[in-house]
PQR file with spaces between the fields and no chain letter, atoms N, CA, C, O and H, PARSE charges and radii, in Angstrom:
ATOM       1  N    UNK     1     120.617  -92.965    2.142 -0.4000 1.5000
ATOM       2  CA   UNK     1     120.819  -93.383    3.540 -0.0000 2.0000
ATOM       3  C    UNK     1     119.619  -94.213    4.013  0.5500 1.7000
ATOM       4  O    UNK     1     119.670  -94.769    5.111 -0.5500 1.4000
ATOM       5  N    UNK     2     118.678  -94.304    3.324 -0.4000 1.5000
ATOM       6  CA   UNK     2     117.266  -95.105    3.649 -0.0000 2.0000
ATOM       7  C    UNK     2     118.144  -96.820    3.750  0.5500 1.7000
ATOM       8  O    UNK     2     117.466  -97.722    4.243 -0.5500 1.4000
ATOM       9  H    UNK     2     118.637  -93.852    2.432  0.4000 1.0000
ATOM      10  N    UNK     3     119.072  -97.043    3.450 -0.4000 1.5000
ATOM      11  CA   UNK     3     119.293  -98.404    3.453 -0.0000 2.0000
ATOM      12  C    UNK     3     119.917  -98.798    4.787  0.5500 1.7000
ATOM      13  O    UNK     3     119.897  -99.914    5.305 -0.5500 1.4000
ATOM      14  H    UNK     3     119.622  -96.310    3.050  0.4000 1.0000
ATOM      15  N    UNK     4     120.365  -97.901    5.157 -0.4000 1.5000
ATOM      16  CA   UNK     4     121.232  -97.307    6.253 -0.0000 2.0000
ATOM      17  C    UNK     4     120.109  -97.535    7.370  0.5500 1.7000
ATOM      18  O    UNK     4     120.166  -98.342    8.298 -0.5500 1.4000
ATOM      19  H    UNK     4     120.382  -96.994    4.736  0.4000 1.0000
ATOM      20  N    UNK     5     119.254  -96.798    7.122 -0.4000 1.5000
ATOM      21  CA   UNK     5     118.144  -96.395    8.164 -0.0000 2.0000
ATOM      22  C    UNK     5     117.703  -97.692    9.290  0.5500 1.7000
ATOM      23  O    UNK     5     117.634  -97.637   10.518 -0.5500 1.4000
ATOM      24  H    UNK     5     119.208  -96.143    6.367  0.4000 1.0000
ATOM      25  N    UNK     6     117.533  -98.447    8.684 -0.4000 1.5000
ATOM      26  CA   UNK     6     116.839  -99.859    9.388 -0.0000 2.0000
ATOM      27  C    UNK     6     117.974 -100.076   10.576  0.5500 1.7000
ATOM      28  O    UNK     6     117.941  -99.956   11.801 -0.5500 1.4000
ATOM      29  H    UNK     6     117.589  -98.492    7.687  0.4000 1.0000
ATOM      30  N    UNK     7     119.110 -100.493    9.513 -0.4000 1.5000
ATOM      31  CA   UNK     7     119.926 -101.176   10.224 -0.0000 2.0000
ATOM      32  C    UNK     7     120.474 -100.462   11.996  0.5500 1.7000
ATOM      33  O    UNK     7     120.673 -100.883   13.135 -0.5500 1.4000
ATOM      34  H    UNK     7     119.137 -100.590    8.518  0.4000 1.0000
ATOM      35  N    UNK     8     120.534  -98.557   10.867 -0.4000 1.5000
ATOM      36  CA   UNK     8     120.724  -97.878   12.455 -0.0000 2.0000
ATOM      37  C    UNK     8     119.921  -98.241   13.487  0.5500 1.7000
ATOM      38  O    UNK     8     120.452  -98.501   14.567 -0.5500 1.4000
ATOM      39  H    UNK     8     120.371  -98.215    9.941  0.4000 1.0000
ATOM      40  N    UNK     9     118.315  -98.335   13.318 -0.4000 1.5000
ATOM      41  CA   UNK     9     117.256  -98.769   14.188 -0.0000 2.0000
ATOM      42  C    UNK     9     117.622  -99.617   15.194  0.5500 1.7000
ATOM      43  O    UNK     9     117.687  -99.288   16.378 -0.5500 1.4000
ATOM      44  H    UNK     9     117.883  -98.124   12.441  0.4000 1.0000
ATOM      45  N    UNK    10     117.907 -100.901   14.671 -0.4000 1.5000
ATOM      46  CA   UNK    10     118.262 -101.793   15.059 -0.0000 2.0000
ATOM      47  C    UNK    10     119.896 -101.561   15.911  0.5500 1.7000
ATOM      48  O    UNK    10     119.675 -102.074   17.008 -0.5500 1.4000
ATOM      49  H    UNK    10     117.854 -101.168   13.708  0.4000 1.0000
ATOM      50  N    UNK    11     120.396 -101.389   15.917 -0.4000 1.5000
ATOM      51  CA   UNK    11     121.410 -100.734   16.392 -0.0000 2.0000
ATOM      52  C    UNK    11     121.270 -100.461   17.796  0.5500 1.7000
ATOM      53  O    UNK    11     121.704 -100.958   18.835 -0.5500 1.4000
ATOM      54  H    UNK    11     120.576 -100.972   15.025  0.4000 1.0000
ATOM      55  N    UNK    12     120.013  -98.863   17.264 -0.4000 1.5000
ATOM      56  CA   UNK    12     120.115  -97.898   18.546 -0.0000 2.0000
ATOM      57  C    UNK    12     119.442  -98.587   19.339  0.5500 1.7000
ATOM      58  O    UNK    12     119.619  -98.416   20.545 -0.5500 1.4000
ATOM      59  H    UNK    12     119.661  -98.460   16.419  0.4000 1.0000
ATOM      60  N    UNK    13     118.769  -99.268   19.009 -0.4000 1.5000
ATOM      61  CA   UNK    13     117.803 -100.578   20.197 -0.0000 2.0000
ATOM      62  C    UNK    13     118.460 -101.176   21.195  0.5500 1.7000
ATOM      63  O    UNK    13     118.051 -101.342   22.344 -0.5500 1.4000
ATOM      64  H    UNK    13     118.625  -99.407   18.029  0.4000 1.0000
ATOM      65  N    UNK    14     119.693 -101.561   20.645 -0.4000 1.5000
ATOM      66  CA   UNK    14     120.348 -102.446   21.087 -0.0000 2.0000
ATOM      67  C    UNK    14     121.552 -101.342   22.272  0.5500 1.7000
ATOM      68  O    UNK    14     121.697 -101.612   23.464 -0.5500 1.4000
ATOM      69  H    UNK    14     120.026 -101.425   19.711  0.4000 1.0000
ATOM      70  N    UNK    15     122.200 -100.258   21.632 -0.4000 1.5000
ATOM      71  CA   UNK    15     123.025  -99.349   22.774 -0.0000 2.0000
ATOM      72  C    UNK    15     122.834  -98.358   21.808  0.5500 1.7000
ATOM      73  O    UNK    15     123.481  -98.194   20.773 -0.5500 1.4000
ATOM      74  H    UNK    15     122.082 -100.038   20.663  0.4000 1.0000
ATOM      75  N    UNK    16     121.708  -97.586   22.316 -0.4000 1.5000
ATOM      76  CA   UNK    16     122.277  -96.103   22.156 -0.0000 2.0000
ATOM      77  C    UNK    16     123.152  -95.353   22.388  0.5500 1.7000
ATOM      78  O    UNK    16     123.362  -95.084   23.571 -0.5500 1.4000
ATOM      79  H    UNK    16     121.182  -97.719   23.156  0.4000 1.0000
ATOM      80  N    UNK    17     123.898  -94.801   21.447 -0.4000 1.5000
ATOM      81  CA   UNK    17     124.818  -93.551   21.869 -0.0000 2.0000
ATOM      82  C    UNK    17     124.797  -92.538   20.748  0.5500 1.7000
ATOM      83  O    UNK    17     124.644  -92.716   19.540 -0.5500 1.4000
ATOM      84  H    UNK    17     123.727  -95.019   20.486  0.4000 1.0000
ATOM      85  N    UNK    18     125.049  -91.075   21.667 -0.4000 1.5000
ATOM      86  CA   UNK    18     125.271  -90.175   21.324 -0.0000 2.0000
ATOM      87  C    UNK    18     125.657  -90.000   19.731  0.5500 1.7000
ATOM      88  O    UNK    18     125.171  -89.460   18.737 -0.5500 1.4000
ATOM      89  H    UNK    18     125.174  -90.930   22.649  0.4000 1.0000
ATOM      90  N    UNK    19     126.812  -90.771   20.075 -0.4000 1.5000
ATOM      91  CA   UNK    19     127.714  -90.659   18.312 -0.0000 2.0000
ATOM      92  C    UNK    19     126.886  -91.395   17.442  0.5500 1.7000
ATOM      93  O    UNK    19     126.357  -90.921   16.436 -0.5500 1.4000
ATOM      94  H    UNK    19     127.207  -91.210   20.883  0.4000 1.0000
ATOM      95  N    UNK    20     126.791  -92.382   17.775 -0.4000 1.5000
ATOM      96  CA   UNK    20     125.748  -92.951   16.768 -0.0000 2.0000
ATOM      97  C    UNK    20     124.731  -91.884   16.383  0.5500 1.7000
ATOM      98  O    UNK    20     124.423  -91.979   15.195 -0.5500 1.4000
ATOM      99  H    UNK    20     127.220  -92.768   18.592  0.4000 1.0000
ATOM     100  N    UNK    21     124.013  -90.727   17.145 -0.4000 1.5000
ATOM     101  CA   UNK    21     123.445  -90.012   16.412 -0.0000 2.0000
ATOM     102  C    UNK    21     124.236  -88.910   15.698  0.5500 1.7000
ATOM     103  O    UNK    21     123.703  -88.229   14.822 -0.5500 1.4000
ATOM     104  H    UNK    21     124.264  -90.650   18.110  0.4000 1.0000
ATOM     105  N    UNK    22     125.650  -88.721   16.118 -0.4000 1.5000
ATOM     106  CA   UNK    22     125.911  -88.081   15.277 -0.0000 2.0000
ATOM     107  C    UNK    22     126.544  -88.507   13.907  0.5500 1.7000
ATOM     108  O    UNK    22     126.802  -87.722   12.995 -0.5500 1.4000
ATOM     109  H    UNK    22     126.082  -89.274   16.829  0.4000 1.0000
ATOM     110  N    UNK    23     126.723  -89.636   13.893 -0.4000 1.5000
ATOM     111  CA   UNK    23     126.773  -90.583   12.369 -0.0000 2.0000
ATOM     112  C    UNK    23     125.658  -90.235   11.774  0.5500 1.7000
ATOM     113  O    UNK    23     125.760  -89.944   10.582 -0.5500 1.4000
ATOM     114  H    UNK    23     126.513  -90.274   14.634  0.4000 1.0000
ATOM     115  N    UNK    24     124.163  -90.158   12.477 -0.4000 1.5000
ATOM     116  CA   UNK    24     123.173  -90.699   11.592 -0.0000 2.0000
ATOM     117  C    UNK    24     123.190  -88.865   10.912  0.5500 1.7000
ATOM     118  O    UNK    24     123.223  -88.764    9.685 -0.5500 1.4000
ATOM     119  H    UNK    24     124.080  -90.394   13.445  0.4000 1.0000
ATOM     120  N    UNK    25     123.171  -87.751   11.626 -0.4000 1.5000
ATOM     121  CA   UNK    25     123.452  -86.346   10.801 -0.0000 2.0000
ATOM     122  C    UNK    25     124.317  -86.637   10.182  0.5500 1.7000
ATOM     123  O    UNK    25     123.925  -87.033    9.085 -0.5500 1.4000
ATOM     124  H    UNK    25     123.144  -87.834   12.622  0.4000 1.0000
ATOM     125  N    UNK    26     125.425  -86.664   10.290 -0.4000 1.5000
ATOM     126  CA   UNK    26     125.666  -86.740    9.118 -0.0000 2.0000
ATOM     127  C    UNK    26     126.096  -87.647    8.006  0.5500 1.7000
ATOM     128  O    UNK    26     127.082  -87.571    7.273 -0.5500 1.4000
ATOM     129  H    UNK    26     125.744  -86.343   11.182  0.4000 1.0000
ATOM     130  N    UNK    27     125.406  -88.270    8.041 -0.4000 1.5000
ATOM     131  CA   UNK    27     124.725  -89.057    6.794 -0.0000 2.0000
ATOM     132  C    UNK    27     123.707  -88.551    6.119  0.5500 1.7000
ATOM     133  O    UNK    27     123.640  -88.466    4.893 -0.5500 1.4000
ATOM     134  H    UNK    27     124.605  -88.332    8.637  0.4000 1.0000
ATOM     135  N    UNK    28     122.567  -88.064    7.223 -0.4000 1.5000
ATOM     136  CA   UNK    28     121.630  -87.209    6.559 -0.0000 2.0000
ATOM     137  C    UNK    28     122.469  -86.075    5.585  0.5500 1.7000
ATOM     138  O    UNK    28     122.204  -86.119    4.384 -0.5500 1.4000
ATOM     139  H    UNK    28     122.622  -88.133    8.219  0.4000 1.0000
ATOM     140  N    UNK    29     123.244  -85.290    5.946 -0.4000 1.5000
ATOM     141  CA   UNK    29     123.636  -84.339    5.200 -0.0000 2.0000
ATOM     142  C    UNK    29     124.342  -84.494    4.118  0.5500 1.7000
ATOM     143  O    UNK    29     124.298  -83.820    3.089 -0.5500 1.4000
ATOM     144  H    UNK    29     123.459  -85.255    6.922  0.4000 1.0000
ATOM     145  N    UNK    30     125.124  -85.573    4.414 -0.4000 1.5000
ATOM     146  CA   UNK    30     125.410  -86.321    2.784 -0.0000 2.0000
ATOM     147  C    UNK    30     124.765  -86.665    2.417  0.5500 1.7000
ATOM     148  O    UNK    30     125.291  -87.223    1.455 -0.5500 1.4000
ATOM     149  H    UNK    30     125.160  -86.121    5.250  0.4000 1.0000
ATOM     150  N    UNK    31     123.635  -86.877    2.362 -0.4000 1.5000
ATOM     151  CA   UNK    31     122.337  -87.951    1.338 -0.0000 2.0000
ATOM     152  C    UNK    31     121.904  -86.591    0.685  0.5500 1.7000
ATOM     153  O    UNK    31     122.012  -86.387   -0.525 -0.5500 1.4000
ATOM     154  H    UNK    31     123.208  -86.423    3.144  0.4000 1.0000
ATOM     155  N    UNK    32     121.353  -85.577    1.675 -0.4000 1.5000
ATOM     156  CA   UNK    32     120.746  -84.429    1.073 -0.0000 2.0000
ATOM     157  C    UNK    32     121.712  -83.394    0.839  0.5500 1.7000
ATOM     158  O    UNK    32     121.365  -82.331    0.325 -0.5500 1.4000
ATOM     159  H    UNK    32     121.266  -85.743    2.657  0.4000 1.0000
């Protein structure tokens, strides 16, 4: 998910939301 990572950055910069963090768990939990 490190490839992932940036792009989310960039992203949440732009409109944070909620879901978007909950994409980024779980992704984490699939990676690990």
């Amino acid at each position: 998910w490190l490839r992932v990572f940036p792009i989310f950055l960039l992203r949440m910069r732009r409109s944070p939301c909620i879901n978007e963090w909950a994409i980024l768990k779980a992704a984490r939990a699939e990676e690990v």
